[in-house]
N, C-alpha and C positions, 0 to 999 in steps of 0.2 A: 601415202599419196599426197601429193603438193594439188594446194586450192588453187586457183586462180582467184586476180585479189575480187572479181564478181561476187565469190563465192564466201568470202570472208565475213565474220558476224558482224553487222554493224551495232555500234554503239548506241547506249538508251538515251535518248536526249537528257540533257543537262535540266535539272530538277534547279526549281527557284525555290530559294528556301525563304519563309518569312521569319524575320529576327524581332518582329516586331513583339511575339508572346514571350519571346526567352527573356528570364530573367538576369540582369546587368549584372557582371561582379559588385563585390560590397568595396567599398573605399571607404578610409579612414577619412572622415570630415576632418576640416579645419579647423583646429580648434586655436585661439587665442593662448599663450604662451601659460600667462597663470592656470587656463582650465586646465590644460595640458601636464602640467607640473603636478596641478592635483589628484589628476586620473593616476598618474604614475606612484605616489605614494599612498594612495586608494587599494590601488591593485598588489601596491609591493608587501603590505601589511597583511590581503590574502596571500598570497603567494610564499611570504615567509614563514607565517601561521600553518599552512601548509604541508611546505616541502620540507622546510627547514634551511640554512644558512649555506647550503650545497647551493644550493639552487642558483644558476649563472643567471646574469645582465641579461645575457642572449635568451637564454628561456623566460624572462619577464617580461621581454620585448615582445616575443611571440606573441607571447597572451594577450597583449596588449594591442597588436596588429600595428606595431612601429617597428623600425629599424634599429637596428645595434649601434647604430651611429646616430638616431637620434634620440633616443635615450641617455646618450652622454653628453649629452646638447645640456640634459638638466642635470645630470649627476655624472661628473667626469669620474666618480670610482667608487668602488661596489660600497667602499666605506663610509664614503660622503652619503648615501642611500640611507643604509643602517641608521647613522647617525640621525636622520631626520627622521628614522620609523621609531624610534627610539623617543623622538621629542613628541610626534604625534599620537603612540599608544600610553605614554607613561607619564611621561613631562606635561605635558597639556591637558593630561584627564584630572591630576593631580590637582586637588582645591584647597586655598588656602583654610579656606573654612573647618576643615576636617585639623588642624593644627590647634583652631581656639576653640575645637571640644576639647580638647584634651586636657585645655588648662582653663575650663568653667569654674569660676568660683560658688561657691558655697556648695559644689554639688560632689560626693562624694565619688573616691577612683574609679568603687564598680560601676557609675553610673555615667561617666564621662568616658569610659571603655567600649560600654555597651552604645554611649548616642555615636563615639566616632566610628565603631566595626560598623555597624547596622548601613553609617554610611560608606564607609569604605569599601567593604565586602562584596557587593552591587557590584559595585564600578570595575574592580578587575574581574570579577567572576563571568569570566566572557571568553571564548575560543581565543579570539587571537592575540589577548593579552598576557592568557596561558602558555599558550605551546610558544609562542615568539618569547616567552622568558625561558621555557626549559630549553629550546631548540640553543638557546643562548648560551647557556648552560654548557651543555654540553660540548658545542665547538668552540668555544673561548672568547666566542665574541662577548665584548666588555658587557655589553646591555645592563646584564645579571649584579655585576657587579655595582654598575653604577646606582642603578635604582636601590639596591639591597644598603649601600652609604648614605643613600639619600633616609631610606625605610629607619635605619639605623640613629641617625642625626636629630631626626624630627619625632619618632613616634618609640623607637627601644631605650634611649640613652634617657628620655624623659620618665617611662614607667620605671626603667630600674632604680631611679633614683627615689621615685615616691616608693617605692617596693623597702628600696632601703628604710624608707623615713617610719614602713609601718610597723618594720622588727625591731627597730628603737634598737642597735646595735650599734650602727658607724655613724660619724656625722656626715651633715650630708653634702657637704664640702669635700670629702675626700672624692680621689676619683674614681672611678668606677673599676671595678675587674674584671675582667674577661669571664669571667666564673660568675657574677652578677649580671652581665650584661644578656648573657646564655639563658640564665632565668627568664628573662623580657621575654627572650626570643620566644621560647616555648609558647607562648600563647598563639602570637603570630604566625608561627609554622604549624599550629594546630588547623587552622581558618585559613590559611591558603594551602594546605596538602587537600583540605574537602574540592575546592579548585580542581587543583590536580588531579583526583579524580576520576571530575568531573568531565574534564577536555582533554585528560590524557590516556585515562585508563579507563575512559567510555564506562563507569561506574554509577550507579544508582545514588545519590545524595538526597537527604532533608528536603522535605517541600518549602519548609519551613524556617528560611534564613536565620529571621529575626529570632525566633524562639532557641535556635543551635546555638547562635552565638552568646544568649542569654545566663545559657546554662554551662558553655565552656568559659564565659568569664566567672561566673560563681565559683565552678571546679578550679579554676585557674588560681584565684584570689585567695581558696582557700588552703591551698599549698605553698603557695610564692613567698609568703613572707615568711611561713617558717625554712622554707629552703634556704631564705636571705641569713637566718638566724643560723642554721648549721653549716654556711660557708665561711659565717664569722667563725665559729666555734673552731673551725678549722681552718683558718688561713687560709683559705682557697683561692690565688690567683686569680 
């Protein structure tokens, strides 16, 4: 049956809505270009601790509630990025101070070991100085390498050579061997594998830093130099 339009449903009058309770979208303030530069390698140090070195521009922007385009406003490439998370987790924590324990005079090796670990140990033993080194690790980014040259220059190439001086075998002039240098290491990779762990394999560690590291340079010290002695014995590279 056809209505006549009399007969047609008239419409509900038009409803005024008040805008006045609703909450406004959020907008990214304004921020001044340094604050701005900051927040980005703030977040990028989460984010790469994180996700790991996958992880695109475009999804740190996200997080960030900026544009893909302005985020290259500060870092025109994913590598320029890196490079400065690289200066702010590693290069900048890095204290000169922690260099002249190592070489305190009158105070004997185990004891300039123990004041530099105690301070060392602290300072990387933290999420995202952890996993932004293994995450490095793994995908080739240089990070790993770089600090591990830096690790190497300053704090292994110095103990191997006193390590050398305590087994009274080579002089201490000659240069080092790969086979010596390895010795140093051990210590080191003892003290940051409890790290690892700690931030990557969600593992139970020591409450007790300072006491850990106490007792791995004792153990440590009392191997090393006869290891130095049976590398001599044997020409070890």
């Amino acid at each position: 049956m056809i209505r006549s339009p009399q007969s047609k449903r008239k419409c509900a009058p038009t409803e005024t809505i008040d805008d006045s309770s609703r909450p406004t979208p959020n907008k990214r303030k304004r921020m001044p270009p340094q604050e701005r530069e900051r927040e980005i390698i703030e977040e990028a140090v989460r984010f790469f601790a994180e996700v790991g070195f996958e992880g695109t521009l475009r999804e740190l922007a996200e997080r960030l509630g900026i544009t893909h385009q302005n985020l290259f406003r500060y870092f025109a490439t994913k590598e320029a990025l890196i490079d400065r998370v690289y200066q702010e987790v590693y290069l900048s924590r890095w204290q000169p101070e922690w260099e002249a324990m190592l070489k305190q005079p009158g105070k004997t090796l185990e004891a300039r070991l123990i004041d530099f670990y105690k301070a060392y140990l602290p300072a990387i033993f933290r999420y995202d100085w952890v996993r932004i080194f293994i995450f490095a690790g793994l995908k080739g980014v240089d990070i790993s390498q770089r600090y591990l040259s830096l690790i190497q220059t300053k704090v292994i190439e110095p103990v191997a050579m006193e390590l050398r001086e305590l087994s009274c075998e080579k002089p201490p002039g000659e240069t080092l061997s790969s086979a010596e240098l390895e010795v140093a290491w051990g210590l080191h990779g003892e003290l940051f594998y409890l790290a690892q762990r700690r931030w990557v394999y969600d593992m139970t560690v020591p409450e007790d830093l300072d006491r850990f590291i106490e007792i791995s340079i004792i153990r440590f010290l009392h191997g090393a130099p006869a290891a130095m002695q049976a590398l001599t014995r044997d020409g070890a590279n």
